[in-house]
One Martini backbone bead per residue (centre of mass of N, CA, C, O) as a GRO file, in nm:
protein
  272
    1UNK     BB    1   9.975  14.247  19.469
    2UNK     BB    2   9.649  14.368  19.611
    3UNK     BB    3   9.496  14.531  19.827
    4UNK     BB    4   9.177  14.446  20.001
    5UNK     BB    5   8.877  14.535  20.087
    6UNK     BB    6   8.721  14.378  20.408
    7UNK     BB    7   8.623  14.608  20.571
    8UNK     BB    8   8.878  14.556  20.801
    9UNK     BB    9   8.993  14.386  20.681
   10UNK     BB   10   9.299  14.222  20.542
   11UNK     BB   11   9.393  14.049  20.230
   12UNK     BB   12   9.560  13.823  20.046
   13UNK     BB   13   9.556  13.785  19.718
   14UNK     BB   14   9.576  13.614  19.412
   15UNK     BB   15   9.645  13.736  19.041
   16UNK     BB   16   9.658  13.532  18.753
   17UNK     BB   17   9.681  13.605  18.426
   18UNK     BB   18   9.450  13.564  18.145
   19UNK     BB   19   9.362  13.474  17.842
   20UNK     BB   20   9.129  13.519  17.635
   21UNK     BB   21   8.995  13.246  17.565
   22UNK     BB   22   8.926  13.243  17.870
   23UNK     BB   23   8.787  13.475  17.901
   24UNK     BB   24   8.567  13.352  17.688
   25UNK     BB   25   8.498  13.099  17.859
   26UNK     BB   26   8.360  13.240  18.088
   27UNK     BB   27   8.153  13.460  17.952
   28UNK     BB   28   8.097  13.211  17.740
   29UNK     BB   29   7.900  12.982  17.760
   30UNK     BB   30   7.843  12.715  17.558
   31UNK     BB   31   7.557  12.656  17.660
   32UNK     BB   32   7.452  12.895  17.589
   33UNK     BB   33   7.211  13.096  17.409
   34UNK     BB   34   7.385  13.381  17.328
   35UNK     BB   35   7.587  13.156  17.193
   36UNK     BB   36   7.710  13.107  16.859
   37UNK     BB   37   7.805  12.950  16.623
   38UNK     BB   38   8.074  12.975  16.352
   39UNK     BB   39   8.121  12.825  16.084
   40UNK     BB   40   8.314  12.675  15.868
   41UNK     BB   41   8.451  12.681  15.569
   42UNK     BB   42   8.461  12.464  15.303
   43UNK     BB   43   8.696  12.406  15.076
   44UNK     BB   44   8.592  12.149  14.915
   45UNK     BB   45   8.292  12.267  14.827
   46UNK     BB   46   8.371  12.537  14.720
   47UNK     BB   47   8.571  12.401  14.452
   48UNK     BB   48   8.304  12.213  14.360
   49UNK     BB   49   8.019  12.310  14.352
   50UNK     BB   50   8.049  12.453  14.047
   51UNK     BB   51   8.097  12.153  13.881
   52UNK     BB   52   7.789  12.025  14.040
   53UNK     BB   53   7.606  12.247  13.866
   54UNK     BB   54   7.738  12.173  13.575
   55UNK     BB   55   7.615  11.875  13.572
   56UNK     BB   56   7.320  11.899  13.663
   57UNK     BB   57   7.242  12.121  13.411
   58UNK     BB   58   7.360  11.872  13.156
   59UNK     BB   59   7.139  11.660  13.255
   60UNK     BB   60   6.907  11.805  13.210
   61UNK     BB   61   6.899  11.874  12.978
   62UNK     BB   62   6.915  11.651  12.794
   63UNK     BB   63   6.628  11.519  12.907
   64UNK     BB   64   6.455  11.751  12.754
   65UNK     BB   65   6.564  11.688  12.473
   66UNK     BB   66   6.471  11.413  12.476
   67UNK     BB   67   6.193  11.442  12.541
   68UNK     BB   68   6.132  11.628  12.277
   69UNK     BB   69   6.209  11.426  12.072
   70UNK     BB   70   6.009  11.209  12.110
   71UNK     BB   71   5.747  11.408  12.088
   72UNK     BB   72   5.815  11.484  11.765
   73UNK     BB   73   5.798  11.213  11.678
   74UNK     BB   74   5.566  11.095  11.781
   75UNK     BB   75   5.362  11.326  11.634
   76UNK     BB   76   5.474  11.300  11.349
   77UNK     BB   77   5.398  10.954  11.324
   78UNK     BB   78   5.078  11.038  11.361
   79UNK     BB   79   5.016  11.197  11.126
   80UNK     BB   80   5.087  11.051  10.937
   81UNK     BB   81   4.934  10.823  10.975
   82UNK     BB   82   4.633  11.007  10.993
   83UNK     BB   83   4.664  11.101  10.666
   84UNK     BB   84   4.718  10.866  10.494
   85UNK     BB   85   4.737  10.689  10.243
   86UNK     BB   86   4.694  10.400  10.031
   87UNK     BB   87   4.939  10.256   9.847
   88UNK     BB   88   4.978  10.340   9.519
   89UNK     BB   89   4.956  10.311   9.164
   90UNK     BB   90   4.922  10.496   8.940
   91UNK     BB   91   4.756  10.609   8.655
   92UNK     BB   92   4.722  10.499   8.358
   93UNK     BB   93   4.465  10.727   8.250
   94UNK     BB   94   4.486  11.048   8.305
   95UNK     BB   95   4.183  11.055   8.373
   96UNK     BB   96   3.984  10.902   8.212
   97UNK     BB   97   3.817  10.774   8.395
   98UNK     BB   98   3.639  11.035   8.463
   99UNK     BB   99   3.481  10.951   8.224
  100UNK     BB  100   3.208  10.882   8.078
  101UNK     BB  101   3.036  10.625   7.951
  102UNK     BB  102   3.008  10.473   7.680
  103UNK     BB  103   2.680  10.290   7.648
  104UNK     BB  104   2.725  10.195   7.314
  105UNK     BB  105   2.987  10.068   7.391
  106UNK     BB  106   3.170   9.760   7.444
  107UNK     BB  107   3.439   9.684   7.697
  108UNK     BB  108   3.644   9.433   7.621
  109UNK     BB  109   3.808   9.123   7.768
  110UNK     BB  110   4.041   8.875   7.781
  111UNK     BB  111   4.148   8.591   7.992
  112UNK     BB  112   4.360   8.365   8.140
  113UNK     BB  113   4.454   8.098   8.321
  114UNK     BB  114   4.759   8.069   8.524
  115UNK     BB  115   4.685   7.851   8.709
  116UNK     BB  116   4.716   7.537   8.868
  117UNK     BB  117   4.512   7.260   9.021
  118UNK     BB  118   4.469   6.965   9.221
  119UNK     BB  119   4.196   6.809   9.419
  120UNK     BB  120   4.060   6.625   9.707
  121UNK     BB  121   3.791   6.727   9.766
  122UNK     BB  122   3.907   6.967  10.039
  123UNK     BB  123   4.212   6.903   9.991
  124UNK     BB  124   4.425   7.145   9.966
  125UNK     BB  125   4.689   7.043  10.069
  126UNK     BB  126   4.699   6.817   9.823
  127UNK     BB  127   4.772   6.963   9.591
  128UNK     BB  128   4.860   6.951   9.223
  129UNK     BB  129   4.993   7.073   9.004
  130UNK     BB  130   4.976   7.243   8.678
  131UNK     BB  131   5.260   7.197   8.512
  132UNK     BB  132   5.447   7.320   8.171
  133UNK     BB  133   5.649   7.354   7.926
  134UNK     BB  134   5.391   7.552   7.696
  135UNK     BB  135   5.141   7.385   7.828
  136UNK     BB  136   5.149   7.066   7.720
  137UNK     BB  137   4.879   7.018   7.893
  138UNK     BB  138   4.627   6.862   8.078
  139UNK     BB  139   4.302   6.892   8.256
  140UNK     BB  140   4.210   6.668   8.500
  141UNK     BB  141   3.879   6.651   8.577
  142UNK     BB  142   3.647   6.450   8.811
  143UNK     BB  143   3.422   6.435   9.069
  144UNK     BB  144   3.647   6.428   9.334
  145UNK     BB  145   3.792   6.617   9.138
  146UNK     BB  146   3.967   6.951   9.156
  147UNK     BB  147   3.998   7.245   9.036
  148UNK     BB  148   4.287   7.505   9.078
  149UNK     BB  149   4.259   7.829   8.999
  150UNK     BB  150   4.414   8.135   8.824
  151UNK     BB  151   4.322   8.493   8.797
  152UNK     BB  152   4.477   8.784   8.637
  153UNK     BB  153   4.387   9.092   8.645
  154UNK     BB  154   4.394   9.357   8.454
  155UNK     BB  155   4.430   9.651   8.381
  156UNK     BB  156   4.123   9.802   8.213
  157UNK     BB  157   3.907   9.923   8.350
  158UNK     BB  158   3.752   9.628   8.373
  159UNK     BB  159   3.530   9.489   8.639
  160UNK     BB  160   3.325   9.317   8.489
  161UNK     BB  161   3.255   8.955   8.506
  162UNK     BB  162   3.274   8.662   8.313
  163UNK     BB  163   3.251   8.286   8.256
  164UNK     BB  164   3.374   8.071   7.995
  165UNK     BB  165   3.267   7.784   7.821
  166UNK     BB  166   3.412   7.638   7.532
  167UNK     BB  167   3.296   7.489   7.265
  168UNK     BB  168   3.422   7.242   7.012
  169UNK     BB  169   3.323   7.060   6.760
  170UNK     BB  170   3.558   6.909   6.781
  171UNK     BB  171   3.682   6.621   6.953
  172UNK     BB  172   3.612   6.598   7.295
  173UNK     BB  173   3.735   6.479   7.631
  174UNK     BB  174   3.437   6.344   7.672
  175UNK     BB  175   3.253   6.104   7.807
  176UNK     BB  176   3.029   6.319   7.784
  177UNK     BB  177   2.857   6.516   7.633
  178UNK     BB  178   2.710   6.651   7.871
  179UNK     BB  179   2.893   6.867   8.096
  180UNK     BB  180   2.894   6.966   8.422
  181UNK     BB  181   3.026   7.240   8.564
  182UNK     BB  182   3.152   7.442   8.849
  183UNK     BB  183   3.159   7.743   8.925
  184UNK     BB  184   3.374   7.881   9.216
  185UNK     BB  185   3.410   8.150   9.415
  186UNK     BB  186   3.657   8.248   9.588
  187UNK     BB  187   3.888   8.354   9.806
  188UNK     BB  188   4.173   8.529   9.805
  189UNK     BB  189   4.342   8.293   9.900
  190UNK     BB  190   4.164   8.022   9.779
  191UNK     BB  191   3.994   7.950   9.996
  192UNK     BB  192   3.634   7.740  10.041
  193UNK     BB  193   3.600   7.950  10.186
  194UNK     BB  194   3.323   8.142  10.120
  195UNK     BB  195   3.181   8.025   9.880
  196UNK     BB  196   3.072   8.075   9.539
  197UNK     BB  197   2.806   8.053   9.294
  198UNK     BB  198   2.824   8.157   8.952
  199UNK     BB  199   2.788   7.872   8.788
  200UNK     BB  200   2.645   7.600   8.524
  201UNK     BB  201   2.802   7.475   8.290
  202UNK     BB  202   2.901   7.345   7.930
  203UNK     BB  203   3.034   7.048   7.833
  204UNK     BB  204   3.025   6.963   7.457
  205UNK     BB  205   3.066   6.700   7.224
  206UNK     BB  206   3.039   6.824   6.878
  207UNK     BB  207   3.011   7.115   6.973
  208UNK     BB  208   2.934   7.453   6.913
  209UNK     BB  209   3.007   7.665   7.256
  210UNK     BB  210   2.855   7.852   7.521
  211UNK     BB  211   2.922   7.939   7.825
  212UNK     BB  212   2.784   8.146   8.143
  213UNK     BB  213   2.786   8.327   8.370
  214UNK     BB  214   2.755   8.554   8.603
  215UNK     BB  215   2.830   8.818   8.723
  216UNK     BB  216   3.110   9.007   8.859
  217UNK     BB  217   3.348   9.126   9.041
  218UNK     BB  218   3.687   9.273   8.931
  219UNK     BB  219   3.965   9.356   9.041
  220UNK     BB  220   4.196   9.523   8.957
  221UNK     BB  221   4.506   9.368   9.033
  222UNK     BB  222   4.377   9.074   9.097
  223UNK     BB  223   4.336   8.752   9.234
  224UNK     BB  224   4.169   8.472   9.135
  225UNK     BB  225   3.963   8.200   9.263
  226UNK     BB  226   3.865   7.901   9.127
  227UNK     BB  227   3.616   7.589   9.149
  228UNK     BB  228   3.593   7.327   8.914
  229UNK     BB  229   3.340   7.125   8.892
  230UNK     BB  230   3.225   6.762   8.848
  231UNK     BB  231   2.974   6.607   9.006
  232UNK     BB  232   2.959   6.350   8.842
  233UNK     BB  233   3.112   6.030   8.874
  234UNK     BB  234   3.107   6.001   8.615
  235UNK     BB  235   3.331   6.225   8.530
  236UNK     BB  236   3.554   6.337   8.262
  237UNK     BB  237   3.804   6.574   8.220
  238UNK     BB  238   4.055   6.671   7.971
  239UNK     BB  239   4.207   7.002   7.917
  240UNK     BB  240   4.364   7.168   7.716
  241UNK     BB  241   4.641   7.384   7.771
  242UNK     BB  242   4.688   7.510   7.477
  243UNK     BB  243   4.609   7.813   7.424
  244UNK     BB  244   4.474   7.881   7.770
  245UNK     BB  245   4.694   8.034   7.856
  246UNK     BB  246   4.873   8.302   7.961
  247UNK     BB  247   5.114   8.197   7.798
  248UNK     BB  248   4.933   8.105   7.542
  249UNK     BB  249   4.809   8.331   7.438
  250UNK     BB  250   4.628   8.409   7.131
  251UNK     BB  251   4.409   8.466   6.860
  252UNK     BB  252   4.343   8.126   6.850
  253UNK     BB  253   4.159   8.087   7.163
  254UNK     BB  254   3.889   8.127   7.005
  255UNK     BB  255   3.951   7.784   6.880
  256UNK     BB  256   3.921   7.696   7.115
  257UNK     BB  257   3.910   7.487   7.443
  258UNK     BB  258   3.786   7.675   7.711
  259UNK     BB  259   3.844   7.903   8.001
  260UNK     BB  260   3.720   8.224   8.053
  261UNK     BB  261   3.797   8.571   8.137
  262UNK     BB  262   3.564   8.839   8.121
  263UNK     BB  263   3.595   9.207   8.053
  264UNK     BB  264   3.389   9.455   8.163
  265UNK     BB  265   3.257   9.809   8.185
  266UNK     BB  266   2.949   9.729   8.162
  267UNK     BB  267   2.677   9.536   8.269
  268UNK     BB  268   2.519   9.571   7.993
  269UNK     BB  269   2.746   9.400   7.871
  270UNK     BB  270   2.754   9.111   8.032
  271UNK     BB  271   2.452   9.049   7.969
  272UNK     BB  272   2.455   9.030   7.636
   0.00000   0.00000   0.00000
């Protein structure tokens, strides 16, 4: 106990120690704006946090990197792309293309017709081929039936064609003396859709002639489709094809009766 003086009197107080913590929560109210919380340092964060920015940091690479890789590859296939040129095969003229055409000269070549076909009126659909071994095998049409041809043109370098009918003196199968063709130059695909009429020629029976359609180009290395027709109703042509198609051309079909397309280097040559 400890005598305490209030004025004259005096009285006897108790008082009993208390501990730091306690004093340190009289000093200092918990609600006070001039006591700061200190928080405690979490163990499991500090422990982690290493490996959550590290596993962080190799997600964002791998994305910059794929982003990267897709960006040189898109531009890359753009550059190909837009600097390319259409595939084709070397020239098997090995520059001699580029030398001026000797205009003295007419280089020609001839080809027959590779494949066949008959068909009724316009109708492509119902096309009946014709073929056989040897093509020991006739062409027939005439009226409503039309021929349809397969020409391909060989690279000679000789782009300028036109179609000839030939017909030999010996008795030729058709029914009119004076039959009359109509050669018309199909589309790429071989339909009727915007064809053109190259000329009409004329088969003979019982003589030695020739007719020939006007020039046309005539690309190499590309197949060409023409439809033959003959328009007159009692019309019958029977084209006998040993020797006058791709597969049995020789020496002798220019003494048969056929149909062949011819290609010359210019045109001063094809119309002569």
């Amino acid at each position: 106990m400890l005598p305490l003086m209030n004025g004259s009197k005096h009285s006897n107080i108790s008082y009993t120690p208390i501990d730091t913590a306690e004093s340190d929560s009289l000093l200092f109210d918990s609600e006070s704006p001039d006591r700061k919380a200190i928080p405690l340092a979490n163990p499991g964060l500090t422990r982690n946090s290493g490996l959550y920015f590290f596993l962080v940091s190799c997600t964002i690479a791998l994305v910059i990197s794929a982003f990267n890789s897709a960006f040189l590859s898109v531009t890359n296939s753009y550059q190909i792309f837009a600097t390319s040129k259409p595939s084709r095969a070397p020239s098997v003229y090995m520059g001699l293309e580029n030398l001026p055409p000797n205009k003295s000269v007419c280089r020609s070549r001839m080809t027959f017709p590779k494949q066949f076909a008959t068909f009724r009126g316009d109708n492509l659909n119902g096309m009946t081929p014709v073929h056989a071994p040897g093509d020991k095998v006739s062409l027939s049409f005439g009226g409503e039936i039309s021929a349809h041809v397969d020409y391909y043109v060989p690279d000679y370098g000789l782009n300028n064609c036109t179609v000839t009918i030939k017909s030999i003196a010996d008795p030729y199968p058709v029914r009119n003396a004076n039959s009359t063709v109509e050669i018309w130059r199909l589309s790429d695909s071989g339909s009727l859709s915007d064809k053109v009429l190259l000329g009409t020629l004329t088969l003979s029976q019982g003589t030695s002639m020739e007719s020939t359609t006007k020039p046309f180009y005539c690309p190499s290395r590309s197949h060409m489709f023409f439809q033959w027709r003959c328009p007159q109703k009692d019309c019958s042509i029977n084209l006998p094809l040993e020797g006058v198609t791709t597969m049995t051309a020789s020496a002798e079909s220019l003494t048969k009766t056929g149909i062949r397309l011819n290609q010359y280097e210019l045109l001063s040559c094809a119309r002569s």
